[in-house]
N, C-alpha and C positions, 0 to 999 in steps of 0.2 A: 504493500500500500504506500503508495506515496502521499507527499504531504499536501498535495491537490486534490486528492480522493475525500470524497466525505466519508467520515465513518462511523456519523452518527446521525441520524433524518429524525422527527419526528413531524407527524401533518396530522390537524387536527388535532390531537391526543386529548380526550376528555377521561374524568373518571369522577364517577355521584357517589355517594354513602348516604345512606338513612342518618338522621340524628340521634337513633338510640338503638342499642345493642336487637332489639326485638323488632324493630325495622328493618332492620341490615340483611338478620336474619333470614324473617321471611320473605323481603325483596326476593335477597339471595338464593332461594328455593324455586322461587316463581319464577328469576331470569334462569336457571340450570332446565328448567322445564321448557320455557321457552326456548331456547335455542338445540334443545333435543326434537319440538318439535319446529324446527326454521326457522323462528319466528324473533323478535328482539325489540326489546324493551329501554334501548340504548339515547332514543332521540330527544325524550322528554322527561320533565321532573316527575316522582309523582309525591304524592301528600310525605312533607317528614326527611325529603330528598334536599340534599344541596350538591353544587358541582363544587369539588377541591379545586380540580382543572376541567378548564373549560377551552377548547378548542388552541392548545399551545401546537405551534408549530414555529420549527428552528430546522437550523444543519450547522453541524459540526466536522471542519474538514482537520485532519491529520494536521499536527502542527500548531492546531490550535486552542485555546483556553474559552471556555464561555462560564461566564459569572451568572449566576442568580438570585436575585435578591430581592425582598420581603418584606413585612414584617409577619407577625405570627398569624399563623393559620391562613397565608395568604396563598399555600401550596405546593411550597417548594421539595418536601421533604416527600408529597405523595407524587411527585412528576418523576423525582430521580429513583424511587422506588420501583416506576412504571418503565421507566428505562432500562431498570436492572433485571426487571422480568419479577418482581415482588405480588404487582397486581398488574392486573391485566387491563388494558384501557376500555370503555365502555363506550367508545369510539375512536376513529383514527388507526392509525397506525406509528410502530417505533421499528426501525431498522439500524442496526447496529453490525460494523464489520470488526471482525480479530477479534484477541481474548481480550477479555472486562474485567477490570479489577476493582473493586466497590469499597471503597470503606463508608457507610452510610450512619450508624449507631456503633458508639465504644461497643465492642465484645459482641455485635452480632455474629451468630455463625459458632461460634463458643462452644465446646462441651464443657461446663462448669468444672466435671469430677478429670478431665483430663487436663495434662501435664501444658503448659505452652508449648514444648518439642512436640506433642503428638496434635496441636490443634497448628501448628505447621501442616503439617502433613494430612491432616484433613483438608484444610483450607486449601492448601495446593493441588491436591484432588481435584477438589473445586472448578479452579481454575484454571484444568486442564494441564499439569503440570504433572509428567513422571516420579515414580519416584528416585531415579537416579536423580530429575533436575533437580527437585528437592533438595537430593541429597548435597548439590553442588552450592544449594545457594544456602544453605541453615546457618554457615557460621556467620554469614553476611548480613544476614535476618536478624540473626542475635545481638552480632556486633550494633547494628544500626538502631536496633529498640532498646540497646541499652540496659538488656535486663542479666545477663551475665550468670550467676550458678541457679539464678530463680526462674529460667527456663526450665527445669524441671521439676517446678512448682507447678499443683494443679493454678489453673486458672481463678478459680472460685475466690482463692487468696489475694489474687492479682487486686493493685489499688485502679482506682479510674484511667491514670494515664498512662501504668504499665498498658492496660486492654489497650487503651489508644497506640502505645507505641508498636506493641506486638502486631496490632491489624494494620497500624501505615507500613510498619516493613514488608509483612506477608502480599498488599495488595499493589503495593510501590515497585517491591525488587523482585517481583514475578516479571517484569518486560511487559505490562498492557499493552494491548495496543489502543484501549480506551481506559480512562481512568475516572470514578464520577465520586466525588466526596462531598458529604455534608458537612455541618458545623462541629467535625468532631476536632481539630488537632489545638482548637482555645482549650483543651484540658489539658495539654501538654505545657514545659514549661518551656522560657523564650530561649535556648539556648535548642533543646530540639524543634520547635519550632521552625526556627532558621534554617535547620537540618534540612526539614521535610519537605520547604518552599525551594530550597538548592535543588533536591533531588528531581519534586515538581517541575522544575523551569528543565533541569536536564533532559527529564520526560522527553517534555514540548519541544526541545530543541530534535531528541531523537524522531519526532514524527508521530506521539502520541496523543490521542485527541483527548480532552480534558474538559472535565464539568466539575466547578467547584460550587458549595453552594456556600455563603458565606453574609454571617450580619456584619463583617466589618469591611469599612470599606477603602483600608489599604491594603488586605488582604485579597480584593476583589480588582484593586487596582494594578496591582503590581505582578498579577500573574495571567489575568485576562485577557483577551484581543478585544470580544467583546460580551455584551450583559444580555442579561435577562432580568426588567424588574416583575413582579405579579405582584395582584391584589384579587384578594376574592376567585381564586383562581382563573384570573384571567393573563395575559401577559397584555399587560397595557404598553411598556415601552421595550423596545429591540433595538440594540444598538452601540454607539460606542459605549466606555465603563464610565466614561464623566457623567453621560445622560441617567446613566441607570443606578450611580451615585448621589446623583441631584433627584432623581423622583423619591428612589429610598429615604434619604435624609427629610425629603419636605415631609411625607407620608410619617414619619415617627415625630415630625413636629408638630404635627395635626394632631398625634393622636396623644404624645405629652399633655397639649395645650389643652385636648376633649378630656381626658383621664382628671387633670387638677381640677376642671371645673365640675366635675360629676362628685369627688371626695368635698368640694366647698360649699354642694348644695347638700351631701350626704350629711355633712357636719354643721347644718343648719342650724338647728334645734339647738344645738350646744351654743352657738354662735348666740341666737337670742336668747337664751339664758343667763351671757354674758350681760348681754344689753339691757336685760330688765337688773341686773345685781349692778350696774351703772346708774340707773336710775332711782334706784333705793336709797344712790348713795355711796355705795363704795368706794374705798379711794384707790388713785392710779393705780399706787402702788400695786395692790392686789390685783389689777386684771388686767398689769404686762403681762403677754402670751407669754407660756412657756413653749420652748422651742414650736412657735406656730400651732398651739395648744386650740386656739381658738382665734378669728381674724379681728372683728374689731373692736373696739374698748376706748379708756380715755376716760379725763375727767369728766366730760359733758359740756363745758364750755365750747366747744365747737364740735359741728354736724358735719360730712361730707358724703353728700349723695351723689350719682351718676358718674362716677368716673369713667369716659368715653376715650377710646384711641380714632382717630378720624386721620381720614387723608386733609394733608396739610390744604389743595387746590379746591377740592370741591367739599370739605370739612363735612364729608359723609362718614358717618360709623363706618369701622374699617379692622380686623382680625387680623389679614395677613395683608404684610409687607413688600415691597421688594429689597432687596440687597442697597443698604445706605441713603433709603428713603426717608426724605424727614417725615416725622409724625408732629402730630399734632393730640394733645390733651387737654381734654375739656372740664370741670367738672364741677359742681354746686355746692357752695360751701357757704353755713350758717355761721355765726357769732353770737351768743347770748350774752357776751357782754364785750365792754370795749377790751381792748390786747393789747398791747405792749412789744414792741419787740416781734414780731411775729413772725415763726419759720414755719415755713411750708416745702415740704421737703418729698420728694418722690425715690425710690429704690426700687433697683433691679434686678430679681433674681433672674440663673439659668436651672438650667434642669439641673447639676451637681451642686451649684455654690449660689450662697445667697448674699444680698446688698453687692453687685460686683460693679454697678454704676449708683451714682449719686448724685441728682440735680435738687439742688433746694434756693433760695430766692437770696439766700446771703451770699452763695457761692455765685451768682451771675452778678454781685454788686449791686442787689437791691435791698436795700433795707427799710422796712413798714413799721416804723417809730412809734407809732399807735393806728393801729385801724381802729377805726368805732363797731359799735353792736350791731348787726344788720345779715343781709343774704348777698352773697358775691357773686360773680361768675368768674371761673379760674380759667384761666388759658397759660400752655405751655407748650413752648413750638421749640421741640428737638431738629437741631438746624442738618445735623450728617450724624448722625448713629451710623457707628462703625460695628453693628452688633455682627458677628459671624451667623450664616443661617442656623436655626435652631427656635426653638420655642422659648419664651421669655414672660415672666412676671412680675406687674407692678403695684408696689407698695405705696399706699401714702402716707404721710405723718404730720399732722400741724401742732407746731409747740411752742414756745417762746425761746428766745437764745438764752437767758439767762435762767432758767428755769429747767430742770434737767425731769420733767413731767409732761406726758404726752395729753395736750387737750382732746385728740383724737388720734388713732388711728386705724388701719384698715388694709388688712394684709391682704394680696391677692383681689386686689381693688380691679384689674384690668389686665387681659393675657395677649399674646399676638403670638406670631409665628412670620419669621423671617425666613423667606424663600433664597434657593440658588439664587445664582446670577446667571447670566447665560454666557458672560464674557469671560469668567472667571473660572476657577474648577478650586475650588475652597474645604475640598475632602479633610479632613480632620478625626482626630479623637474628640470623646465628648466630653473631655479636658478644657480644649478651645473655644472663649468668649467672644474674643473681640479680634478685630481682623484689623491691623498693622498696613497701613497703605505704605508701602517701601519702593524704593529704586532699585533696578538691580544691574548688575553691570560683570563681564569676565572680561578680561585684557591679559591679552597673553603674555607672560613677561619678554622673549626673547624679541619677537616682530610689532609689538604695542597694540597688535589689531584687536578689535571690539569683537566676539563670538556674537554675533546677533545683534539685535537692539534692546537698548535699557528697557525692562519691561514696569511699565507705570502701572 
């Protein structure tokens, strides 16, 4: 097979499940019936049905890496099953040329009570492997999974990333000539890691077609040609791995940004509980949140309702973002008595760290000496937020500067979700907040020439 030759097709490829074990079931009896007598039950839903996959189709030629990527339950893990010959599609077709080597779940294929030497030697059965080659390649196997006098250890003993390392050497250093992995080698640590993406790339370089399935998306980047993103088992995007990095990441900021606000209506009840022990009387003190315990609180001297994120031009309510799009914040804010000094103060969480931005009214050089008692309208126009795409949350707080007591505040006041860029390719860990606008420049030291042009 050369590295022109496809060696992996799928057209079409759908596969349904019942949502409960007694659906499945007796589906499953009723289609074994049908297609004993011709007949097939494959085109439509019926009551209790959903589609994992839904009509994907791809080609994979020799030589090359295809990413797929997700989030949960969006399909990925029932398509490469379907590949591997696990289940059967309930329409379409998969064509696959040369031997398959699968690592899809640590330790599948396993006999628990036997040794890792003898679950060699099954698995290489398997995968069509004599046992002289076998015999050629065990110390290789062993060397590279690192497992050393505990190869003849039954398996059952084996920790998580032993199964993991055992099954990437058995399925790696058999010579596939298709190789399809799921998200198993994040159990391993980064030193064999590194291991396993060297071996990978050597694969790809020998002419091995290659399906990885992966949540991370340097892992996706850096070994793919091209992707696969699905949702609902469809494949909505095909294409290069920046695209199908940019749907992934907006689709988990979607769903970050939907997750917080379902826990803040979930924790409602506790919220107004807060609110009525404010109005009893209670003092500040007592109802700072603990670590986000509950959202809003405050002396009671001041009220703030409708906190709105709005496009800055046509100052419509607005959720998501583009990539360094100013925003604009709107929101209603009472006084029951005159103020002093007055901070008005907004923070910004991400999805791992909280307060990582800070805008309040003293830090722009404004300072409101006394406001009087009354109802306000608050406006705040973020001029370039440099926020990296990701989902994001905002805090507000009004207090006085000299006064280290919140007259209100209100956590998770306002959510958004900053999309890619299209110009950009901004792939990260979700470490990374904020996106560093830089120059960049290579000059050769010998001839002084520029490689390329400064990228802005």
């Amino acid at each position: 097979m050369t590295s022109k030759d496809w060696a992996i097709r799928a057209e079409g490829v759908s596969k349904k499940f019942g949502l409960t074990l007694r659906q499945s079931m007796n589906y499953g009896l009723r289609d074994i019936g049908a297609r004993l007598l011709g007949r097939s039950n494959s085109e439509t839903l019926r009551e209790g049905e959903f589609w994992a996959v839904n009509d994907a189709s791809f080609e994979v030629r020799g030589g090359q890496a295809l990413g797929i990527m997700g989030v949960n339950g969006s399909g990925k893990t029932t398509l490469l099953r379907i590949l591997n010959g696990v289940y059967a599609p309930d329409r379409g077709m998969v064509q696959m040329k040369g031997r398959v080597g699968a690592l899809i779940a640590a330790g599948a294929g396993f006999a628990p009570m036997l040794t890792g030497r003898e679950n060699v030697y099954v698995n290489g059965a398997l995968l069509g492997l004599s046992t002289r080659e076998i015999d050629g390649l065990m110390d290789e196997i062993v060397a590279f999974a690192e497992l050393g006098q505990f190869i003849d250890l039954p398996v059952k003993n084996y920790s998580s990333g032993m199964y993991v390392r055992l099954g990437f050497a058995i399925a790696a250093l058999s010579r596939p000539d298709v190789l399809l992995m799921d998200e198993v080698l994040a159990v391993g640590d980064m030193n064999f890691q590194k291991k396993c993406y060297d071996h990978i790339l050597r694969l790809k370089r020998d002419g091995a077609a290659i399906i990885l399935v992966s949540h991370s998306p340097g892992a996706i980047w850096s070994v793919c040609d091209r992707g696969l993103f699905m949702d609902k088992g469809k494949v909505l995007v095909e294409g290069p791995v920046e695209d199908v990095i940019r749907a992934y990441d907006d689709q988990n900021s979607r769903n970050a940004k939907t997750s917080a606000a379902q826990f803040e209506i979930a924790a409602g009840t506790h919220a107004g509980k807060i609110e009525s022990d404010n109005e009893a009387g209670t003092s500040a003190e007592e109802v700072i949140p603990n670590s986000y315990g509950h959202n809003k609180g405050g002396t009671g001297d001041a009220i703030c309702t409708d906190v709105v994120l709005r496009d800055v031009g046509t100052e419509q309510p607005k959720e998501e973002f583009g990539f360094g799009e100013p925003i604009l914040i709107t929101a209603d804010v009472e006084l029951k008595e005159a103020q002093e000094d007055l901070l008005i103060r907004f923070t910004v969480d991400a999805v791992h760290y909280r307060f990582i931005v800070t805008v309040d009214n003293y830090e722009q050089g404004l300072e409101w000496k006394r406001v009087e008692a009354g109802r306000y309208s608050l406006r705040v126009v973020m001029k370039d937020p440099n926020f990296r795409p990701g989902a994001y949350t905002f805090n507000m707080g009004i207090s006085r500067k000299t006064v280290g007591v919140h007259l209100f505040y209100w956590f998770g006041a306002a959510r958004m979700v900053v999309l890619h860029p299209s110009d950009k390719f901004l792939y990260s860990d979700n470490n990374a907040i904020m996106f560093i606008n830089s120059d960049f420049a290579l000059e050769a030291v010998a001839s002084g020439s520029i490689v390329g042009a400064p990228v802005a």
